[in-house]
C-alpha positions as CSV (number, residue, x, y, z in Angstrom):
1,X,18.5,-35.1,53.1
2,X,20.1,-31.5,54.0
3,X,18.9,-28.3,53.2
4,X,21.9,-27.9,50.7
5,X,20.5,-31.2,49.0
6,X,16.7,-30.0,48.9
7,X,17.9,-26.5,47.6
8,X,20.5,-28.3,45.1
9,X,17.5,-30.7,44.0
10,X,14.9,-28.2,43.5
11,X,17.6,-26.0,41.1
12,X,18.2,-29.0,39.1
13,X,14.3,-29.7,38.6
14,X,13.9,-26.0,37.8
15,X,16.6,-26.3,35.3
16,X,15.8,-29.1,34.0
17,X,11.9,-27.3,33.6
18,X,13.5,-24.1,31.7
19,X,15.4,-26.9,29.2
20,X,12.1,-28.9,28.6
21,X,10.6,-25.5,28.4
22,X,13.1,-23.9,25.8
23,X,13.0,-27.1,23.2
24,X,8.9,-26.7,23.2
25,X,9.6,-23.5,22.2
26,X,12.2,-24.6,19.6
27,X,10.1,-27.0,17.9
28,X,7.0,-24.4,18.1
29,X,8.9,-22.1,16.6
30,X,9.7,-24.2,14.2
31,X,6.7,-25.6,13.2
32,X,5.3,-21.9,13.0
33,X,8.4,-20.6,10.7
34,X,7.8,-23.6,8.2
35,X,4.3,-23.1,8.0
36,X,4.8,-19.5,7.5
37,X,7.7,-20.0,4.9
38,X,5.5,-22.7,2.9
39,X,2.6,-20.5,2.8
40,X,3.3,-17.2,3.3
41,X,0.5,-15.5,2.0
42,X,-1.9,-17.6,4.4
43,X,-3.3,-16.9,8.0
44,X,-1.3,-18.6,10.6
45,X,-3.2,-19.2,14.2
46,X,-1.8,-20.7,16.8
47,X,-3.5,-22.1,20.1
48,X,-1.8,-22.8,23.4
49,X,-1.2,-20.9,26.3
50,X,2.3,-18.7,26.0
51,X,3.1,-15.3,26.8
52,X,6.0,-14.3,25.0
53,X,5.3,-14.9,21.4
54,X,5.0,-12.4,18.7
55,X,1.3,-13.0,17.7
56,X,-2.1,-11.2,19.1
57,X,-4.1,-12.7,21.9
58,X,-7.7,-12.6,20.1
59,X,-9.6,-14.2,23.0
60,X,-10.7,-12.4,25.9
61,X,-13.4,-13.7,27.4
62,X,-13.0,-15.1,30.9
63,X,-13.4,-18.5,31.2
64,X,-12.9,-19.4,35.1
65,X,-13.6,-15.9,37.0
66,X,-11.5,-12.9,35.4
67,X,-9.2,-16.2,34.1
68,X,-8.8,-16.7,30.4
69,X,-8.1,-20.1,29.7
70,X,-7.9,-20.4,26.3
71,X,-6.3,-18.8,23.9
72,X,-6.1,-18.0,20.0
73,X,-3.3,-16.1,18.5
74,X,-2.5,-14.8,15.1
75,X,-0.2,-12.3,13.6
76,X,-2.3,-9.7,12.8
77,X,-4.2,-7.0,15.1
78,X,-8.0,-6.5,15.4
79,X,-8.4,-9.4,12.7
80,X,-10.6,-12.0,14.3
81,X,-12.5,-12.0,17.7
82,X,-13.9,-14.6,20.2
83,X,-17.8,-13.8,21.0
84,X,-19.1,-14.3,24.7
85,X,-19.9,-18.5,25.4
86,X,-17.5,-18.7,22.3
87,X,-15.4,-21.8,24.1
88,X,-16.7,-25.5,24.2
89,X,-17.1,-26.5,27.9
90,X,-14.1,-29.2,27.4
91,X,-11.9,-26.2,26.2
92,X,-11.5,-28.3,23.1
93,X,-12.7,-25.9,20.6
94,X,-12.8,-21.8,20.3
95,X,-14.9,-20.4,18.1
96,X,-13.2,-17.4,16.3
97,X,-15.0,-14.9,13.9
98,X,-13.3,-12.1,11.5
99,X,-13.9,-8.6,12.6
100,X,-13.9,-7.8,8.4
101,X,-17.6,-7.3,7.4
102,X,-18.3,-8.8,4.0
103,X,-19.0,-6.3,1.4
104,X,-22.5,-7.4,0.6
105,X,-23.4,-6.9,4.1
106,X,-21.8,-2.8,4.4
107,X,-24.2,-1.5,1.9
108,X,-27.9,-2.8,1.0
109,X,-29.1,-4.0,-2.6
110,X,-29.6,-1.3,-5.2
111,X,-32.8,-1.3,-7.4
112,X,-32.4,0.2,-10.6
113,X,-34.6,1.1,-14.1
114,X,-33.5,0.2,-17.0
115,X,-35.1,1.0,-20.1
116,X,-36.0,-1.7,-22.3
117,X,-35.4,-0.5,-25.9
118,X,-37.2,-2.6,-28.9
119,X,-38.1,-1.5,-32.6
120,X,-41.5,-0.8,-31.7
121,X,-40.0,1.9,-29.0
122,X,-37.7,3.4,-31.5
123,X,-40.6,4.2,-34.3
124,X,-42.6,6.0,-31.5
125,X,-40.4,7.9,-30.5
126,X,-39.3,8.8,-33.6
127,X,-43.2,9.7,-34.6
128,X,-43.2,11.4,-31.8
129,X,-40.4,13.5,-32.4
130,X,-41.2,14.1,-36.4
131,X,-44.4,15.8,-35.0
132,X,-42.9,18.5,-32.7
133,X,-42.6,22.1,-32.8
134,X,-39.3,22.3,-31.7
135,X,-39.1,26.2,-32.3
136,X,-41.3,26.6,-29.6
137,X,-38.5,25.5,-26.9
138,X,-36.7,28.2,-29.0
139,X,-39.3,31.0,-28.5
140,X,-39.9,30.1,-24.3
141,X,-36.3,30.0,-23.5
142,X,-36.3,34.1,-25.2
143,X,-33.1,32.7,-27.3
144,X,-31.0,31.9,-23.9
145,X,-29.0,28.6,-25.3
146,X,-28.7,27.0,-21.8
147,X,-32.7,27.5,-21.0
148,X,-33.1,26.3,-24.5
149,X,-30.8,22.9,-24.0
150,X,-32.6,22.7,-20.9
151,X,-35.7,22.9,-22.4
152,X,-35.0,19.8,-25.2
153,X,-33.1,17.5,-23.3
154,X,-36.0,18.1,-20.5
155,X,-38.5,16.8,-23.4
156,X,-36.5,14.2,-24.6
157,X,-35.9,12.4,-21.9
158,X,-39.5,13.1,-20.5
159,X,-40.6,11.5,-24.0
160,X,-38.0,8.4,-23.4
161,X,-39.7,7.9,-20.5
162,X,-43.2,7.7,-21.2
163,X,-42.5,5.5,-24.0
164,X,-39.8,3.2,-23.4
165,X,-40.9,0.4,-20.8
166,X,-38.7,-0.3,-18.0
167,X,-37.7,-3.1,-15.4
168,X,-36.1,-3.4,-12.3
169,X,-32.4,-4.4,-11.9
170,X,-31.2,-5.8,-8.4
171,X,-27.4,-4.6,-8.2
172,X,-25.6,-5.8,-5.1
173,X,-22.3,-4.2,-3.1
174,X,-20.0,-7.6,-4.0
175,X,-21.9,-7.7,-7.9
176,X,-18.7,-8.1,-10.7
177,X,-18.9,-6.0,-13.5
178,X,-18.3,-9.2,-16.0
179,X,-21.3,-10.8,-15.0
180,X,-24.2,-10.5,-17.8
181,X,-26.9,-12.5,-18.5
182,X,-25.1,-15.4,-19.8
183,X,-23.0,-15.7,-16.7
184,X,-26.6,-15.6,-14.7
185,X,-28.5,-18.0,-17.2
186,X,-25.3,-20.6,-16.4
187,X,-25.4,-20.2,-12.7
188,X,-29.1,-20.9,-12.8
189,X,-28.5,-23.9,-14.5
190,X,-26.0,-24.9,-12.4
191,X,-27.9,-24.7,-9.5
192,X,-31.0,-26.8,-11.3
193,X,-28.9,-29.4,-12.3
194,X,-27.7,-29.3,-8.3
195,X,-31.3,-29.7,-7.2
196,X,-32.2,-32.8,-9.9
197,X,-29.5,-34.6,-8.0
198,X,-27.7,-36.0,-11.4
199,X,-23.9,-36.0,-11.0
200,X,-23.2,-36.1,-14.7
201,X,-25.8,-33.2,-15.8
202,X,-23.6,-31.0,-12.4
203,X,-20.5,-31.5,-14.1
204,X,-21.6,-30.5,-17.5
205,X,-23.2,-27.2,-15.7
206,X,-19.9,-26.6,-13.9
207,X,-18.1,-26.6,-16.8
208,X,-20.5,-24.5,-19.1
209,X,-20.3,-21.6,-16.1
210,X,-17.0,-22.3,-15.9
211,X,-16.6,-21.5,-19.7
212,X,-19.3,-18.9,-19.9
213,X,-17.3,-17.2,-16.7
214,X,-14.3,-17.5,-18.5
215,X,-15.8,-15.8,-21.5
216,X,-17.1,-13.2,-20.1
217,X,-14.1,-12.1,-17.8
218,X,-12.4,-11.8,-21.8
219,X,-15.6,-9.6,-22.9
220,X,-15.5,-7.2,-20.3
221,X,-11.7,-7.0,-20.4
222,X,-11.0,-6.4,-24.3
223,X,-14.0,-4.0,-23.8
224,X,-12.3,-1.6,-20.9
225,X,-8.7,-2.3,-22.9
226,X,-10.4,-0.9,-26.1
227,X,-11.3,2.5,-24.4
228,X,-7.8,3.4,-23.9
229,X,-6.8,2.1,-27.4
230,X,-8.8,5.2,-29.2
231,X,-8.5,9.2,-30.0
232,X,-11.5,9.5,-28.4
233,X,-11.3,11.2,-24.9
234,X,-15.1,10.2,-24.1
235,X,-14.3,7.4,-24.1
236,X,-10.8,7.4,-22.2
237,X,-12.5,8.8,-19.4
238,X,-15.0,6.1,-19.2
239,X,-12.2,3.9,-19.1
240,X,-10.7,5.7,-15.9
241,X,-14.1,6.1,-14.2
242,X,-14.9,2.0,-14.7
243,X,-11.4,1.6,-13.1
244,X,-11.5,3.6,-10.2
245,X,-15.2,2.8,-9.5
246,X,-16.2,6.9,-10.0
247,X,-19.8,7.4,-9.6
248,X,-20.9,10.9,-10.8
249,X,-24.5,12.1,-9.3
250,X,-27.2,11.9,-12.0
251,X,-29.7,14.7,-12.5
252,X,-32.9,13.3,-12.0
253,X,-36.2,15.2,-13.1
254,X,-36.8,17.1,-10.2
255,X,-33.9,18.9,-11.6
256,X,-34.8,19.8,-14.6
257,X,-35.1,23.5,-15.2
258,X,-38.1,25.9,-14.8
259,X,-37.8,26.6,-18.8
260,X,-38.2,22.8,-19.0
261,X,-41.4,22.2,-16.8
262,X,-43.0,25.4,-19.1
263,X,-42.3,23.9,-22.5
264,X,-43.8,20.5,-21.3
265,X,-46.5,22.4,-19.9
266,X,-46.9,24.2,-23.6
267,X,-46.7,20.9,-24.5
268,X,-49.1,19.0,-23.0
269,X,-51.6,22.1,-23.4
270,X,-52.6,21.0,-27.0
């Protein structure tokens, strides 16, 4: 065979290379634009080894020297990323994690007080406040109205809490706002009825938090609908701040004014 005929034959194998080449691409981008067109709202990832596609290379760590082997490619940047020793030693699997930290993770839980109002709280309280002199917040605040506000709402709430009893509420980063007690009394006894074993007592908890979920997500709803449904701008605005997630600082007691602290010193003097 002449060098014509090598040269001829080696153009016809590299032709017939960039053919086979073009219809893998075909039918990959086929496979790829169906997916994407049946689910559109899904993640797409694709694995193989090709340079010229429009997705993101989320592998890089070497696998054979500075070589990267394998690769992992999605449509969307800094998404998902492949830890060191993240590939089987057969190159049969790649193990890919999201970059997205989950929202109970960014913050730590939240510990609470809530006060625990009964009857027996109200009617002490109410003893208690049938028996004060309230003119003598009048008298230490020298008839200024904000040192006199100061001054009650200071005793008051000192008074709330030295009588009302409280308890610690866990709050969490990824906690719904529709989730009360019912919604945690079904979830505990769905997860009972998990641990007895009993298919038929699981189904019935599934469906009762299922229900009570269902329920709830109603509650809470009607409840933030009715506070734009009203004359009252209180309320409207408590409406916009459970919307948009506003959380104003509290004043805690360190706060409280220097008229405060010397009317609960009066007080506390007799």
């Amino acid at each position: 065979m002449g060098n014509n005929q090598r040269q001829e034959h080696r153009n016809n194998n590299d032709k017939s290379k960039r053919i086979a080449v073009a219809k893998l691409f075909g039918k990959l981008y086929e496979a790829v634009n169906r997916q994407e067109t049946a689910s559109p709202e899904a993640v797409c990832i694709v694995v193989g080894d090709f340079s010229k596609a429009k997705f993101v290379q989320h592998v890089s760590c070497s696998a054979r020297g500075s070589r990267t082997l394998d690769h992992c490619y999605t449509p969307f940047r800094d998404t998902y990323k492949a830890p060191p020793n993240s590939v089987s030693p057969d190159h049969a699997s790649i193990l890919v994690l999201p970059t997205y930290r989950q929202k109970l993770k960014q913050a730590p839980p939240t510990i609470k007080e809530v006060h625990r109002w009964s009857d027996q709280s109200d009617s002490m309280l109410q003893d208690c406040f049938d028996h004060v002199d309230w003119e003598m917040f009048r008298e230490a605040s020298n008839n200024n109205l904000d040192e006199y506000t100061d001054s009650v709402t200071g005793f008051i709430r000192k008074c709330i809490e030295d009588v009302v009893p409280t308890k610690p509420v866990h709050g969490y980063p990824n906690q719904k706002p529709w989730r009360n007690c019912e919604v945690r009394a079904a979830l505990n006894a769905r997860a009972t009825a998990f641990k007895s074993g009993h298919t038929e007592e699981y189904k019935k908890a599934s469906y009762a938090l299922r229900k009570t979920i269902r329920v709830a997500k109603h509650e809470y709803r009607a409840k933030v609908e009715s506070q734009f449904n009203t004359t009252n701008t209180r309320s409207l605005w408590q409406g916009l701040n459970t919307i948009t997630d506003f959380r104003r600082e509290t004043r805690s007691v360190d706060n409280i004014s220097a008229a405060s602290r010397r009317a609960e010193h009066l007080l506390c003097s007799f």
